[in-house]
Z-matrix of the N, CA and C atoms (Angstrom, degrees):
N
C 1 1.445
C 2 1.524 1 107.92
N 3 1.627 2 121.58 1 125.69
C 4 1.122 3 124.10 2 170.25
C 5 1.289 4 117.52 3 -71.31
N 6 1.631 5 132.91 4 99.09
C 7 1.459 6 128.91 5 158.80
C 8 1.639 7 115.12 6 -70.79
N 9 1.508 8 107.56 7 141.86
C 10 1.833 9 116.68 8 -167.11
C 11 1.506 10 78.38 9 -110.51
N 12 1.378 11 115.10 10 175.72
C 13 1.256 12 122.18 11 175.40
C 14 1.472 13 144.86 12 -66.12
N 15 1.259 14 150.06 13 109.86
C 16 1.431 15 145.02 14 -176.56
C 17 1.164 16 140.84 15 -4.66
N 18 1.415 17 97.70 16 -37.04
C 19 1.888 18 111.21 17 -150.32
C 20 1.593 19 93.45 18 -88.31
N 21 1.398 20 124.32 19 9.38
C 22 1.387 21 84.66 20 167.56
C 23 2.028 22 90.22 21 -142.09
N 24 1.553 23 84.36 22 53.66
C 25 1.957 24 93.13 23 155.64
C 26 1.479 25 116.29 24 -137.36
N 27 1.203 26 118.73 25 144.38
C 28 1.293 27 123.66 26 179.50
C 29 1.742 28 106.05 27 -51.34
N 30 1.356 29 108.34 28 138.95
C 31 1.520 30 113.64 29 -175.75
C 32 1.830 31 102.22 30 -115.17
N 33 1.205 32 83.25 31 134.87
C 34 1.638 33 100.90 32 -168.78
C 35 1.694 34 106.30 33 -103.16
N 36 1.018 35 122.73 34 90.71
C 37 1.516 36 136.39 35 -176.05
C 38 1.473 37 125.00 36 -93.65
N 39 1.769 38 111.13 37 109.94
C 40 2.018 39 102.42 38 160.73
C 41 1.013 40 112.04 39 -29.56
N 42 1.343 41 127.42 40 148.62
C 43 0.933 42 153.40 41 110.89
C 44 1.455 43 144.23 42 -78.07
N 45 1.747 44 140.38 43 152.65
C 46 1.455 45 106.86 44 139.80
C 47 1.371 46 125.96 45 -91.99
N 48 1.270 47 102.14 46 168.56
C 49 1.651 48 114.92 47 -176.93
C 50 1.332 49 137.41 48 -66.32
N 51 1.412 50 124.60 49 93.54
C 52 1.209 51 104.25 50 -175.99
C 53 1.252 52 137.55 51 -111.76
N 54 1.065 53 114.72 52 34.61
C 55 1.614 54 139.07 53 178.13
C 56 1.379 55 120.09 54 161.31
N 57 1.289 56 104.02 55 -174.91
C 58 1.371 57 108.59 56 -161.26
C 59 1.942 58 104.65 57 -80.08
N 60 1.668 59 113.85 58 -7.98
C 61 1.320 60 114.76 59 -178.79
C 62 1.597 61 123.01 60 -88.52
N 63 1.476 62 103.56 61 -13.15
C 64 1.573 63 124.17 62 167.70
C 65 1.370 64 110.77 63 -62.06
N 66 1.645 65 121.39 64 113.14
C 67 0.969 66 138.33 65 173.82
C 68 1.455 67 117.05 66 -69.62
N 69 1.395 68 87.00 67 141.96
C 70 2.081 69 94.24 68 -172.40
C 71 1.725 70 89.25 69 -113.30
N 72 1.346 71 103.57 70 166.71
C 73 1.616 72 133.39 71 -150.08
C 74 1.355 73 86.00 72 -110.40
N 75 1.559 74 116.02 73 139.81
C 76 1.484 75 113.20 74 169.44
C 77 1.846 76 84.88 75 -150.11
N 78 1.450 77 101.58 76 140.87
C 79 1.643 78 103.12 77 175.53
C 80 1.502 79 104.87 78 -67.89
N 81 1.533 80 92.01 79 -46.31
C 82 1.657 81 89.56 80 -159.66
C 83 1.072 82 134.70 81 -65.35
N 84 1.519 83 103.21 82 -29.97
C 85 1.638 84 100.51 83 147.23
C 86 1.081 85 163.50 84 -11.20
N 87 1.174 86 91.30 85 -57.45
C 88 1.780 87 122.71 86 -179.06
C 89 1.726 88 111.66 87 -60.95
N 90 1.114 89 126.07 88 82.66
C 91 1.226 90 115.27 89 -168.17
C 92 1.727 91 136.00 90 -56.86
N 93 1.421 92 117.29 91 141.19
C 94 1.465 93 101.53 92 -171.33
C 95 1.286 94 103.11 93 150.67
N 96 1.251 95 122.22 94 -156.48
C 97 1.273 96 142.54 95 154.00
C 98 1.491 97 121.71 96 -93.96
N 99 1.273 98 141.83 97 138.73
C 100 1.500 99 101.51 98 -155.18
C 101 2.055 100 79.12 99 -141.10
N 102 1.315 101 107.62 100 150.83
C 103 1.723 102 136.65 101 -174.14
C 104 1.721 103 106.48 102 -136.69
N 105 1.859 104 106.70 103 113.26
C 106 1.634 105 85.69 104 161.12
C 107 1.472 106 95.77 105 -132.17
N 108 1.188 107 104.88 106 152.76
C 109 1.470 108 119.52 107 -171.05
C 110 1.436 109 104.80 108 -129.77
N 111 1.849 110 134.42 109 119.14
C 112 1.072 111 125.74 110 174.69
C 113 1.859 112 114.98 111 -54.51
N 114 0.965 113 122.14 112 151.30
C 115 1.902 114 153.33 113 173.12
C 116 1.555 115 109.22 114 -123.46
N 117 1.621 116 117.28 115 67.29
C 118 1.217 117 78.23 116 174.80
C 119 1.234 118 117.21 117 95.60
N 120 1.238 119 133.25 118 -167.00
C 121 1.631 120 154.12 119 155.46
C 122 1.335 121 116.91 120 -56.66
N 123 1.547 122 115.92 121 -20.91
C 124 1.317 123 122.69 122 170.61
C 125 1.641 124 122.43 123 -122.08
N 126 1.455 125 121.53 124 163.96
C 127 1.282 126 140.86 125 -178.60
C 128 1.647 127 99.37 126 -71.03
N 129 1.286 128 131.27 127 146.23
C 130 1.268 129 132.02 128 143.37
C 131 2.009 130 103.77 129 -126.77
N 132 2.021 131 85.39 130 123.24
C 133 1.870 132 81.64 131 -175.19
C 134 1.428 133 96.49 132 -116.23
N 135 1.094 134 104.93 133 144.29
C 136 1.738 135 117.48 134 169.14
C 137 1.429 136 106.58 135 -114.40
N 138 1.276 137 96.79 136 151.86
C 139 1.831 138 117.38 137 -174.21
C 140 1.134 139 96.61 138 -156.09
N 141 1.773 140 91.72 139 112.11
C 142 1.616 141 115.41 140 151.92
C 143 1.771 142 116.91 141 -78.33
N 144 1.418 143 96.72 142 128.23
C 145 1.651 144 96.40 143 175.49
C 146 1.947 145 79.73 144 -140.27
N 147 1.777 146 90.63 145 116.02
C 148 1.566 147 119.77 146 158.66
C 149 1.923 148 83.08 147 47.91
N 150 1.604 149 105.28 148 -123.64
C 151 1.934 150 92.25 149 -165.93
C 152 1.736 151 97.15 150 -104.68
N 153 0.995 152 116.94 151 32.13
C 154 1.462 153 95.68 152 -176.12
C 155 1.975 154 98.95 153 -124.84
N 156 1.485 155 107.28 154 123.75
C 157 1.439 156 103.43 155 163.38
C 158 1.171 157 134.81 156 -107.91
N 159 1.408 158 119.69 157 171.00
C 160 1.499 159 111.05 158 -145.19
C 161 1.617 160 76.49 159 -153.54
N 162 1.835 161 104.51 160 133.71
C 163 1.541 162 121.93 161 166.15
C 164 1.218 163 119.59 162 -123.39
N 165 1.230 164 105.13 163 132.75
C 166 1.838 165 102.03 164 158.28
C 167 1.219 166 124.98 165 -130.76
N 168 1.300 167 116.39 166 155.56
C 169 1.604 168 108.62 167 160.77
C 170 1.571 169 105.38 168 -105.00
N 171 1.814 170 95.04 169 131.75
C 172 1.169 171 103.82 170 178.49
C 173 1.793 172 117.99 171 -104.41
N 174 0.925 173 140.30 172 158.39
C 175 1.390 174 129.70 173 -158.02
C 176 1.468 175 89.48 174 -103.28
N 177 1.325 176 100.56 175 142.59
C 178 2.029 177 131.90 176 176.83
C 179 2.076 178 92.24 177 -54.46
N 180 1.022 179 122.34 178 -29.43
C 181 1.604 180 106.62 179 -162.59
C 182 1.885 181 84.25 180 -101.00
N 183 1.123 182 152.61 181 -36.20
C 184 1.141 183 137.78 182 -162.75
C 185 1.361 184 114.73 183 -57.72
N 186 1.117 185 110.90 184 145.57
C 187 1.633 186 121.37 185 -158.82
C 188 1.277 187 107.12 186 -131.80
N 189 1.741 188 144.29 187 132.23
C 190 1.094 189 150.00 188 -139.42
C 191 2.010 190 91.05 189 -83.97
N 192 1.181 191 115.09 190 123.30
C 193 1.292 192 114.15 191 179.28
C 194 1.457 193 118.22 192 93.71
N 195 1.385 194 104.55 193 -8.45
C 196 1.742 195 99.79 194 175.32
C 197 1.231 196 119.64 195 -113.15
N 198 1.151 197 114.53 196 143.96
C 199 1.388 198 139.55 197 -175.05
C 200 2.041 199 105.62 198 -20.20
N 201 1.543 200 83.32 199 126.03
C 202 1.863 201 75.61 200 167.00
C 203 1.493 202 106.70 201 -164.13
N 204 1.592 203 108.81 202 156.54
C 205 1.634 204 121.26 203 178.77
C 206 1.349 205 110.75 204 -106.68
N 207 1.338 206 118.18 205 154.17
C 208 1.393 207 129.57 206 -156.43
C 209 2.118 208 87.50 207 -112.92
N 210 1.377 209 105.41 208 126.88
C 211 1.721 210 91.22 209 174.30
C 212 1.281 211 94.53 210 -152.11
N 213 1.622 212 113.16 211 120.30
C 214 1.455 213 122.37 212 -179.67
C 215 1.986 214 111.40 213 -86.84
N 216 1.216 215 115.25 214 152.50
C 217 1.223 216 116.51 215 -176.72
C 218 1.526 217 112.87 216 -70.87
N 219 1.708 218 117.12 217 152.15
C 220 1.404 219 108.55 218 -170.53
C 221 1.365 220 89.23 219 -106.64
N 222 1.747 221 109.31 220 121.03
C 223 1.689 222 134.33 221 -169.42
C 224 1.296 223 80.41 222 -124.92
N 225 1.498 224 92.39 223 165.84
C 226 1.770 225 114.33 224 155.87
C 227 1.512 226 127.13 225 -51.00
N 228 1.652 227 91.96 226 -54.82
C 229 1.335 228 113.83 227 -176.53
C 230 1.496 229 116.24 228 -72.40
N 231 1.478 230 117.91 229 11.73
C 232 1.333 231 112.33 230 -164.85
C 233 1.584 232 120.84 231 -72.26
N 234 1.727 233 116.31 232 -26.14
C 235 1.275 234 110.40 233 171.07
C 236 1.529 235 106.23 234 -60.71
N 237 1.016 236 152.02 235 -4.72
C 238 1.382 237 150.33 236 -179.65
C 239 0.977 238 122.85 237 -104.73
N 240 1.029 239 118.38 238 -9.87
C 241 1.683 240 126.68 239 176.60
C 242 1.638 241 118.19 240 -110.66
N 243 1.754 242 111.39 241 -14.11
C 244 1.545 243 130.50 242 150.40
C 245 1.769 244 105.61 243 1.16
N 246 1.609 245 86.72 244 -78.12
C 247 1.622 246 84.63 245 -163.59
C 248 1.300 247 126.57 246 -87.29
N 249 1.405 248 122.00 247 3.56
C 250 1.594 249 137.37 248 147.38
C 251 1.379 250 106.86 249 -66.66
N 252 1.447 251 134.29 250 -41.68
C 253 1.335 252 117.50 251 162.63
C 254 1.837 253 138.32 252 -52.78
N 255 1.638 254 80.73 253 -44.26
C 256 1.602 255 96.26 254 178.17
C 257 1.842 256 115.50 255 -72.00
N 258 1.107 257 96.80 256 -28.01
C 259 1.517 258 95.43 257 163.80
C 260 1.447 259 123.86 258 -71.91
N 261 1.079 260 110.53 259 -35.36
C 262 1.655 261 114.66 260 173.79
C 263 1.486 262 125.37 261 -85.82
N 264 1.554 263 104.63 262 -16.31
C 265 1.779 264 121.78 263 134.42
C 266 1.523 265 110.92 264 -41.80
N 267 1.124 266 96.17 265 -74.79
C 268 2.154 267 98.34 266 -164.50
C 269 1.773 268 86.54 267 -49.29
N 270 1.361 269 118.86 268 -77.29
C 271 1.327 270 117.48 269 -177.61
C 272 1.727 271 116.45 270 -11.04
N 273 1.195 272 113.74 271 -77.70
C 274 1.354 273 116.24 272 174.00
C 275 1.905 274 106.78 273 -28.10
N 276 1.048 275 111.35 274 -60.18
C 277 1.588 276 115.52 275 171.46
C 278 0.940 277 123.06 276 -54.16
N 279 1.547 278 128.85 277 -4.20
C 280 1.382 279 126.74 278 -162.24
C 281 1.373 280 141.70 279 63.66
N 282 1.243 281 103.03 280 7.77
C 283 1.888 282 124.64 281 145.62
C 284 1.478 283 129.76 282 -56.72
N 285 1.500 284 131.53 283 86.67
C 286 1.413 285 124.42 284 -171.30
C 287 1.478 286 94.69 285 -50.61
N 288 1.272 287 99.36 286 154.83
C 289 1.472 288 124.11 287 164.39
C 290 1.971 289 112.81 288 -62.46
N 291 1.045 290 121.73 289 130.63
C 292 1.688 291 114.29 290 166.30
C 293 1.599 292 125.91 291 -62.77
N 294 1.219 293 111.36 292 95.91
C 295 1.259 294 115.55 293 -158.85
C 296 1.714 295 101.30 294 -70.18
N 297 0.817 296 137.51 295 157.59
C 298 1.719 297 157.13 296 -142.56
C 299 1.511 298 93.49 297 -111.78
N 300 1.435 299 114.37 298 109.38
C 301 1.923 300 103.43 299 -177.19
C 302 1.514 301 96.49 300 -60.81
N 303 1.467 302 107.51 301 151.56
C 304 1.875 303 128.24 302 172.39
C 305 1.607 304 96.44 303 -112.15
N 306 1.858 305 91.32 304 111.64
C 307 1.096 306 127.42 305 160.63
C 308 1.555 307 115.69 306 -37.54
N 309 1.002 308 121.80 307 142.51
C 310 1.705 309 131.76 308 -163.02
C 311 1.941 310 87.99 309 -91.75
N 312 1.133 311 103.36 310 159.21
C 313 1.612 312 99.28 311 175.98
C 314 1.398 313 103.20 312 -85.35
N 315 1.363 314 119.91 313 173.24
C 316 1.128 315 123.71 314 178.16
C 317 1.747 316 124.47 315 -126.23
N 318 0.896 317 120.26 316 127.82
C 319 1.747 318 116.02 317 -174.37
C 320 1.263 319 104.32 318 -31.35
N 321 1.532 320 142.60 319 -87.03
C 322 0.884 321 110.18 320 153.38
C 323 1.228 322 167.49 321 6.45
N 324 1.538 323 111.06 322 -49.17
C 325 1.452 324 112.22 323 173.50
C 326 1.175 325 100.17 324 -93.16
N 327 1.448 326 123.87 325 -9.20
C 328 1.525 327 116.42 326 169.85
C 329 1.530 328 128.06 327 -62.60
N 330 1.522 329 101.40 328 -46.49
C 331 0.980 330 109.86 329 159.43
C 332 1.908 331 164.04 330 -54.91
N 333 1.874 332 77.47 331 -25.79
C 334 1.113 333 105.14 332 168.62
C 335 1.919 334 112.50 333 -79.78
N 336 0.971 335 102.61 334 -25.89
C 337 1.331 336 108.03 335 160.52
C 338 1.443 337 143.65 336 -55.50
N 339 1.307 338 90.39 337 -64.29
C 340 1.246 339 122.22 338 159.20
C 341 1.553 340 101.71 339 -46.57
N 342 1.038 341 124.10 340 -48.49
C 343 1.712 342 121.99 341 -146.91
C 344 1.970 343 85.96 342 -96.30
N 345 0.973 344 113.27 343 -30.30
C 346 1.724 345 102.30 344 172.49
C 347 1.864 346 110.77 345 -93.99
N 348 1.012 347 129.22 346 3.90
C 349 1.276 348 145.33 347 149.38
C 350 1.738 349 115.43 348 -61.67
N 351 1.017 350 94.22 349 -65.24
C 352 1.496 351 91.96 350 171.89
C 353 1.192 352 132.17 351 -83.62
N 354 1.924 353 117.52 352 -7.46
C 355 1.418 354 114.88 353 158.61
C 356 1.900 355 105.79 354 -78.38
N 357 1.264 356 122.84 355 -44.16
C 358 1.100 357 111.52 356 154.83
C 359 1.730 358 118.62 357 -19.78
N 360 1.171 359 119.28 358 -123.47
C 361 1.544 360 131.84 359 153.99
C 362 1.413 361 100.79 360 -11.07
N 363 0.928 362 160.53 361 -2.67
C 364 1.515 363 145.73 362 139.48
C 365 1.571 364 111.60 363 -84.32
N 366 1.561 365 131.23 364 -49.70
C 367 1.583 366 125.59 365 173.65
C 368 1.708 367 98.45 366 -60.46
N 369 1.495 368 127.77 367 -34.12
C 370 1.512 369 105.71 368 -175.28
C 371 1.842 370 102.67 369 -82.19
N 372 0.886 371 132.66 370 31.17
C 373 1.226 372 126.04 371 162.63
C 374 1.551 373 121.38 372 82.03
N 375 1.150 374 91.67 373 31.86
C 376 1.812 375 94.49 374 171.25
C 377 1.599 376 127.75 375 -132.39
N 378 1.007 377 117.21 376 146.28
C 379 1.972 378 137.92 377 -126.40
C 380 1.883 379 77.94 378 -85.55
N 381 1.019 380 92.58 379 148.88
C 382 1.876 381 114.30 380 169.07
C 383 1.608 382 101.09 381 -50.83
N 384 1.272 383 126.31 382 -21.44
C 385 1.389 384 116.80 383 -175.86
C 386 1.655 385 117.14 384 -87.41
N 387 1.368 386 116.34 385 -31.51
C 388 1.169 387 151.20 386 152.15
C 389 1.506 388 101.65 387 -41.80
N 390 1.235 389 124.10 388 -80.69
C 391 0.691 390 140.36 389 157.94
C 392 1.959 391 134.11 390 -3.12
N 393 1.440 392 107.10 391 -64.41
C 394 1.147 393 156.19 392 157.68
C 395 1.799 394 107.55 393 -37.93
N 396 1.235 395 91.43 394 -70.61
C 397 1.428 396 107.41 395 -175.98
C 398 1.431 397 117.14 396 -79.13
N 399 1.182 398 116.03 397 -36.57
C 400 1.441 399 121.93 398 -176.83
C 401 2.403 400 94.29 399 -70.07
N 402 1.351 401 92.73 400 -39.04
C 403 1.878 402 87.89 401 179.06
C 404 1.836 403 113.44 402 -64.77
N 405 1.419 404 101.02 403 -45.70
C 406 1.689 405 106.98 404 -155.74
C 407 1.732 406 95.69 405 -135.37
N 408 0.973 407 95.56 406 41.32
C 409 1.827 408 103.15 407 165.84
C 410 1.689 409 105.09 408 53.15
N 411 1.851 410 85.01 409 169.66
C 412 1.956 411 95.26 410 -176.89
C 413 1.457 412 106.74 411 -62.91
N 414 1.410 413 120.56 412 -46.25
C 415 1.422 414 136.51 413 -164.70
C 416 1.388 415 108.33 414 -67.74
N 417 1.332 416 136.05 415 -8.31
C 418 1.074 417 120.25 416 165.98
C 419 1.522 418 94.41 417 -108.09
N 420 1.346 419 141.78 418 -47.44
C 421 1.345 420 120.44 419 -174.51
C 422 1.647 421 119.44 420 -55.16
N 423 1.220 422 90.18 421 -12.55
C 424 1.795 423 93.77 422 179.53
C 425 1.596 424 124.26 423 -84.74
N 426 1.417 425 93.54 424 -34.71
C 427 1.806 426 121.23 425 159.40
C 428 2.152 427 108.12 426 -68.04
N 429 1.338 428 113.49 427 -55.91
C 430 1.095 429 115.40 428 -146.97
C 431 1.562 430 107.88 429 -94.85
N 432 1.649 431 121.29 430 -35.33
C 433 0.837 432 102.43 431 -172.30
C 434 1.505 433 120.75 432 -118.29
N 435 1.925 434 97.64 433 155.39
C 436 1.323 435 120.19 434 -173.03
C 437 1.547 436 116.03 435 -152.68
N 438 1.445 437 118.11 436 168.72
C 439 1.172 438 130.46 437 -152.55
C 440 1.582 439 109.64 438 -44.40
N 441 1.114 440 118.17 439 -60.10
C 442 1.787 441 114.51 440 147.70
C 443 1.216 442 125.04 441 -121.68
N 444 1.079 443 91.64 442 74.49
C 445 1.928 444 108.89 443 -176.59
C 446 1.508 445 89.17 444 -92.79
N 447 1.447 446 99.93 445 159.52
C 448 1.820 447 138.59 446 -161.95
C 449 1.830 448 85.84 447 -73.29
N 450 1.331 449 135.41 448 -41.22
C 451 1.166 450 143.19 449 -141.21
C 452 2.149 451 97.05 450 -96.61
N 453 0.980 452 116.64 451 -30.73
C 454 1.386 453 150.80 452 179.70
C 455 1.546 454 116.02 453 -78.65
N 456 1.488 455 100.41 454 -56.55
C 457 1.570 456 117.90 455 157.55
C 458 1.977 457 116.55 456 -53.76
N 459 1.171 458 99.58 457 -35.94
C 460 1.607 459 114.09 458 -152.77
C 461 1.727 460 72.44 459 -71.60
N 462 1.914 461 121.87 460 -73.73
C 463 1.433 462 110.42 461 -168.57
C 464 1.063 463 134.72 462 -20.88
N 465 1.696 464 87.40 463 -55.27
C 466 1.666 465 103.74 464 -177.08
C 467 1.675 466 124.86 465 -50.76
N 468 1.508 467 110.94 466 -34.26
C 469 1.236 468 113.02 467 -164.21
C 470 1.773 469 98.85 468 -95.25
N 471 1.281 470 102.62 469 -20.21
C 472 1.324 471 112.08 470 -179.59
C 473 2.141 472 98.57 471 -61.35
N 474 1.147 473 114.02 472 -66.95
C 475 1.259 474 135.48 473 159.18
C 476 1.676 475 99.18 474 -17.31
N 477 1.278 476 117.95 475 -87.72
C 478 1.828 477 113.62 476 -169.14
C 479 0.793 478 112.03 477 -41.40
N 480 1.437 479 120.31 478 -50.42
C 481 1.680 480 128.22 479 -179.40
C 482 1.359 481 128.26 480 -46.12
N 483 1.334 482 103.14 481 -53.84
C 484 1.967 483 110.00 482 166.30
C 485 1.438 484 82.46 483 -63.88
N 486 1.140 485 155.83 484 -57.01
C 487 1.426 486 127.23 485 -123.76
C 488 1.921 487 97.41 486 -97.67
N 489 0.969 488 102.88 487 -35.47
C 490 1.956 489 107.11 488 163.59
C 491 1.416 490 103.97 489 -65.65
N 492 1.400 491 131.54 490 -62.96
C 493 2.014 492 113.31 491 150.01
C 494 1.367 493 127.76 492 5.99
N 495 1.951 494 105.75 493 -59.19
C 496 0.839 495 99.91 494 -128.28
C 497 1.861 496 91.46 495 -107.68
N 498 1.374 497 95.84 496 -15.87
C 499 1.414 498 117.35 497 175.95
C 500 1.880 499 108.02 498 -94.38
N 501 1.479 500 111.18 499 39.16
C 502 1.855 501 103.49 500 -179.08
C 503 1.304 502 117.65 501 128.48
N 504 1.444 503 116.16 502 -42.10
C 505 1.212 504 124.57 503 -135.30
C 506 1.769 505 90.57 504 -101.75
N 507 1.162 506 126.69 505 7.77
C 508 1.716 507 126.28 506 137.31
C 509 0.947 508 106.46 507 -51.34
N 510 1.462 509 131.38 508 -60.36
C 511 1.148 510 107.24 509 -161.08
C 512 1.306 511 127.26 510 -45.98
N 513 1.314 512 106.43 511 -78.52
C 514 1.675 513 125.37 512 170.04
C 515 1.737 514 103.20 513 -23.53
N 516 1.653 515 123.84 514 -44.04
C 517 1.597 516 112.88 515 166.02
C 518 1.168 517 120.61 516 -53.25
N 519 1.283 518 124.23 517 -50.66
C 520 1.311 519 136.58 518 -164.88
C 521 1.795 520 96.33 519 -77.77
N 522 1.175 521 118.03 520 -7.54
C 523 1.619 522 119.44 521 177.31
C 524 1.827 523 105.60 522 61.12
N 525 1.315 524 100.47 523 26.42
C 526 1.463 525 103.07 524 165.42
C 527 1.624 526 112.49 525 -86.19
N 528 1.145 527 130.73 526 -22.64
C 529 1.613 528 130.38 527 -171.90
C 530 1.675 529 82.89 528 -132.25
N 531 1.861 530 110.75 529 139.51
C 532 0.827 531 137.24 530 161.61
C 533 1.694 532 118.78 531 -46.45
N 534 1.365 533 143.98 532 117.79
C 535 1.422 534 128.15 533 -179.51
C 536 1.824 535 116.70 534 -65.32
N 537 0.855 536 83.86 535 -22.62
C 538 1.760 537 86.48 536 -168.50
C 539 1.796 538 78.84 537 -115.83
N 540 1.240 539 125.13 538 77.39
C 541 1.415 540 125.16 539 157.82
C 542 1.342 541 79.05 540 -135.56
N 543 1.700 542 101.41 541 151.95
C 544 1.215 543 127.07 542 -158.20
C 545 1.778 544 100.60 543 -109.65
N 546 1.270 545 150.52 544 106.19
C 547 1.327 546 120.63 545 148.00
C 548 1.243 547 130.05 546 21.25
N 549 1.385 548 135.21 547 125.67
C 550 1.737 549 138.88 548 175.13
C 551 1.693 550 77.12 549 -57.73
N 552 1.582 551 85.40 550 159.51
C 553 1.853 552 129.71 551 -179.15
C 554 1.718 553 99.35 552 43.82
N 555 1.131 554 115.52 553 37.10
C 556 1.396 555 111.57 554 168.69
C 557 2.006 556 91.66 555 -123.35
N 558 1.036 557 105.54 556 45.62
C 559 1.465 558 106.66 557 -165.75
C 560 2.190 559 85.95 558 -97.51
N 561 1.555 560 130.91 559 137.15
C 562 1.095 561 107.12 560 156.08
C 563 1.716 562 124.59 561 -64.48
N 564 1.704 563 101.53 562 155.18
C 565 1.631 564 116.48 563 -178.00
C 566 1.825 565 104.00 564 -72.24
N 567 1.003 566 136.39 565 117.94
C 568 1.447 567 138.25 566 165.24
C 569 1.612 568 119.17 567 -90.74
């Protein structure tokens, strides 16, 4: 397992105990899927929960149930990383994180996919039929397509589309150029 460097995960530190409000460390808690891999003198554990991951370094002396402090490194970037810490705070407590609802796809964005999929797979050198099958499976190209079949048509238009993409027509996706903007000197004479 490749470990990247520390300084920008919350560090999970022994402590001793000094009352009954000092929080004790429990793995199992921690909700997720859980990975620890030695660093060194210390633990680094990762926990997958659904798509979001979460790291820590845990210290070589911490002991399951004993007392420990949470202390993030002082970076530049640290006001920005605040609330990636504090979530992996609650975590330690056994609070899942609020996972971010996942947007449903959209016809559209399907398409747009689709339509740079097959300019892909068309510059590496493979035939509209290829093509075809690699988008909407064997079983329909075997059912669907023919000399000007609807399925044949679909490539084709799939094809212009990346290729107007690919010649400008980001922009206008990316909502950087107006769609209904006209070419300079196509302005009307007043």
């Amino acid at each position: 397992m490749w470990l990247s460097s520390t300084d920008g995960l919350l560090h999970v530190r022994a402590v001793r105990a000094h009352g009954a409000v000092t929080r004790r460390f429990d793995l199992w808690r921690i909700p997720g899927r859980k990975r620890l891999a030695m660093d060194g003198h210390d633990l680094a554990l990762t926990a997958d929960l659904s798509a979001l991951r979460m790291r820590l370094s845990l210290s070589g002396t911490l002991e399951d149930g004993g007392a420990y402090v949470g202390a993030v490194p002082l970076t530049p970037g640290l006001r920005g990383q605040l609330d990636g810490y504090r979530e992996q705070a609650q975590a330690l407590e056994g609070h899942a994180p609020e996972i971010p609802p996942v947007r449903p796809a959209t016809r559209a964005a399907l398409l747009h996919l689709r339509a740079l999929q097959a300019l892909d797979a068309s510059q590496a050198g493979a035939s509209h039929r290829d093509i075809a099958q690699a988008l909407f499976g064997l079983e329909a190209v075997v059912l669907r397509w023919h000399d000007d079949g609807e399925l044949r048509a679909q490539v084709r238009h799939l094809l212009r589309r990346a290729e107007a993409f690919m010649h400008g027509g980001y922009l206008s996706l990316a909502s950087v150029l107006d769609p209904a903007a006209k070419p300079p000197g196509d302005e009307p004479v007043r």
